[in-house]
Z-matrix of the N, CA and C atoms (Angstrom, degrees):
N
C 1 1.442
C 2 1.516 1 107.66
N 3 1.144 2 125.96 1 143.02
C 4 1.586 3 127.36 2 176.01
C 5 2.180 4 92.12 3 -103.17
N 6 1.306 5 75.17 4 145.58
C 7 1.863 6 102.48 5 -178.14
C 8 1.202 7 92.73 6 -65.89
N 9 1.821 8 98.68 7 -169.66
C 10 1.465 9 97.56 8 138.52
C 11 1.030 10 136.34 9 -118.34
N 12 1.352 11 105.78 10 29.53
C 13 1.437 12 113.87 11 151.98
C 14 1.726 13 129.58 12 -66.61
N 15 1.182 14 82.82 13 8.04
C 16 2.145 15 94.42 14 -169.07
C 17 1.449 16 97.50 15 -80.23
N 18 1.016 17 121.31 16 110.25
C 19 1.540 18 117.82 17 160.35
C 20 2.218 19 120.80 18 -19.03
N 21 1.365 20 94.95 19 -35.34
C 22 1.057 21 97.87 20 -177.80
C 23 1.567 22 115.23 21 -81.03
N 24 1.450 23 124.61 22 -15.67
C 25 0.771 24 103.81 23 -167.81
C 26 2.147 25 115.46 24 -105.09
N 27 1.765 26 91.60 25 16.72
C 28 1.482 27 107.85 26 -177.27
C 29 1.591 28 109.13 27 90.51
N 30 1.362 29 119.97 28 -20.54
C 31 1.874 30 112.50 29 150.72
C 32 0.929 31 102.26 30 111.21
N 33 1.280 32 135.66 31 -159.88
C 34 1.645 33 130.19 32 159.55
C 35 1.320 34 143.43 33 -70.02
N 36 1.459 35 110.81 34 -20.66
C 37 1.062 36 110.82 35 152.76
C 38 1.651 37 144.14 36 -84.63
N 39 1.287 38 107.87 37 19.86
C 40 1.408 39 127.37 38 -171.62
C 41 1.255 40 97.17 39 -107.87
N 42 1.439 41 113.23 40 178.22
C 43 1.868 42 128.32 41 -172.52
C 44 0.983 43 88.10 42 -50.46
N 45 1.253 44 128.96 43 -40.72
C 46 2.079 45 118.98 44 -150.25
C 47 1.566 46 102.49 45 -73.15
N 48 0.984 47 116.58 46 -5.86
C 49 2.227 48 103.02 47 -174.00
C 50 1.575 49 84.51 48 -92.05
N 51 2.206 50 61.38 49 133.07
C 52 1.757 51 92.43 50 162.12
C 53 1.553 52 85.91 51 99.49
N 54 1.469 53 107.96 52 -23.80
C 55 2.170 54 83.58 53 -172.24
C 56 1.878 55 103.80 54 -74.66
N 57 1.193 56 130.85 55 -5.95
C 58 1.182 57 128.62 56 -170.53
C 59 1.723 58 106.25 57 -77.81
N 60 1.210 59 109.35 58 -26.93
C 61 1.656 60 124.21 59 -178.32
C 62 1.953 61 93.43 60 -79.22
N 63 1.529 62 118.83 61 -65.79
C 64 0.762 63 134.12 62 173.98
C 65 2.195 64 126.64 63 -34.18
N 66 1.199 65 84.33 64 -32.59
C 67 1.750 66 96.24 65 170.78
C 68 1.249 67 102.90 66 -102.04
N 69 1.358 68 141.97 67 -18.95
C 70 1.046 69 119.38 68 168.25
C 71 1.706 70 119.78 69 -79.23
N 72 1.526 71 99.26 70 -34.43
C 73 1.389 72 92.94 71 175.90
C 74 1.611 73 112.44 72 -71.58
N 75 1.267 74 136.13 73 -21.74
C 76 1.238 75 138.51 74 162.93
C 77 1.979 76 119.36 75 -50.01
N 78 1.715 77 93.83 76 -57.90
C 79 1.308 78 93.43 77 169.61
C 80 1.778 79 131.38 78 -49.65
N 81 1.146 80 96.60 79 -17.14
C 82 1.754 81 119.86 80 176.50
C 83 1.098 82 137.90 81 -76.66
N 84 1.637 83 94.42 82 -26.60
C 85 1.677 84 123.21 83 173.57
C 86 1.201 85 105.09 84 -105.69
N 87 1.357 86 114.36 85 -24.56
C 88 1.953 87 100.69 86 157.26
C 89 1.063 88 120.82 87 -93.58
N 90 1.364 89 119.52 88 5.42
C 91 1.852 90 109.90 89 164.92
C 92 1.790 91 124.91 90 103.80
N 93 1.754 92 87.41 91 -0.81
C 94 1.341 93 121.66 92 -172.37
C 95 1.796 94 118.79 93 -56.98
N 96 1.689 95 115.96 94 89.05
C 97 1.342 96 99.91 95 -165.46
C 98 1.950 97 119.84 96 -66.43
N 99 1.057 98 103.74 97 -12.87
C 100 1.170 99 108.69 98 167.09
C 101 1.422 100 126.07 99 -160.34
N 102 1.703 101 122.96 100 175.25
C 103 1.385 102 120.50 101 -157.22
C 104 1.497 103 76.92 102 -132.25
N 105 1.536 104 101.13 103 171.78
C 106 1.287 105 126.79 104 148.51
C 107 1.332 106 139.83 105 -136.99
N 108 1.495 107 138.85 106 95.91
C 109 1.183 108 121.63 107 -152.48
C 110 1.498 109 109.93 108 -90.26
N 111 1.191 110 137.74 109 142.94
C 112 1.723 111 125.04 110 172.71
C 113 1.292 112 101.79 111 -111.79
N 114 1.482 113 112.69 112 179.14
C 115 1.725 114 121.33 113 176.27
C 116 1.288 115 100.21 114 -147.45
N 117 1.216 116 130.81 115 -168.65
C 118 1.239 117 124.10 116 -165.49
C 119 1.587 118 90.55 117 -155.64
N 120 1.327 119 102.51 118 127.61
C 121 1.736 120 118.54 119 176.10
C 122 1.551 121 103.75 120 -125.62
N 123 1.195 122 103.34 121 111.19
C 124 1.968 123 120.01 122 166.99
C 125 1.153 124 106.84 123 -76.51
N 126 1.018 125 127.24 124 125.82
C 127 1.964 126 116.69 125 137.61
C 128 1.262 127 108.47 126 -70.12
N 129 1.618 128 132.62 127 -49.28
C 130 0.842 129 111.89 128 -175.01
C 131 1.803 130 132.77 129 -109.85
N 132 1.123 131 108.37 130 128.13
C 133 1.896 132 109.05 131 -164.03
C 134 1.417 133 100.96 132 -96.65
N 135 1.554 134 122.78 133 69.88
C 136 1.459 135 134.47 134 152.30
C 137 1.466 136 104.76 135 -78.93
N 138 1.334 137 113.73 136 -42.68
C 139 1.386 138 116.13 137 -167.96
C 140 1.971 139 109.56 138 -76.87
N 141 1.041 140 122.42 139 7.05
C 142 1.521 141 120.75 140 -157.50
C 143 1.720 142 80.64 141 -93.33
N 144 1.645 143 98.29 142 142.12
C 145 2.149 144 92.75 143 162.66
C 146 1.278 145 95.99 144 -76.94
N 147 1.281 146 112.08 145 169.99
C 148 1.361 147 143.05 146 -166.23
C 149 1.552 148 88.16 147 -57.85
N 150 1.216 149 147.35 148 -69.59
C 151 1.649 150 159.13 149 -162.88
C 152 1.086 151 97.39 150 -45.00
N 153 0.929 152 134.13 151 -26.84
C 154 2.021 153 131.77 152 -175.25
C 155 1.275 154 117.54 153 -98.03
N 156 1.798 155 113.20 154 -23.74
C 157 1.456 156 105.75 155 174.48
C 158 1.523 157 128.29 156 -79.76
């Protein structure tokens, strides 16, 4: 699962904060022995829109 710390998912201040607390407490109520969170590291920022560089 990407946080919202993932660039992709708009960071913490976007809809996504708080869902990283939120899937874990979910994963808990389904019985889920473990999570995995990923992030995503570029070297290269071709792909960024212009507003991010």
């Amino acid at each position: 699962m990407h946080s919202e710390w993932s660039w992709d998912t708009g960071g913490p201040t976007s809809c996504a904060a708080g869902r990283m607390e939120l899937m874990c407490e979910r994963a808990v109520r389904i019985g889920l022995s473990a999570v995995v969170f990923t992030e995503h590291f570029d070297f290269d920022d071709a792909w960024r829109p212009r507003a991010m560089t």
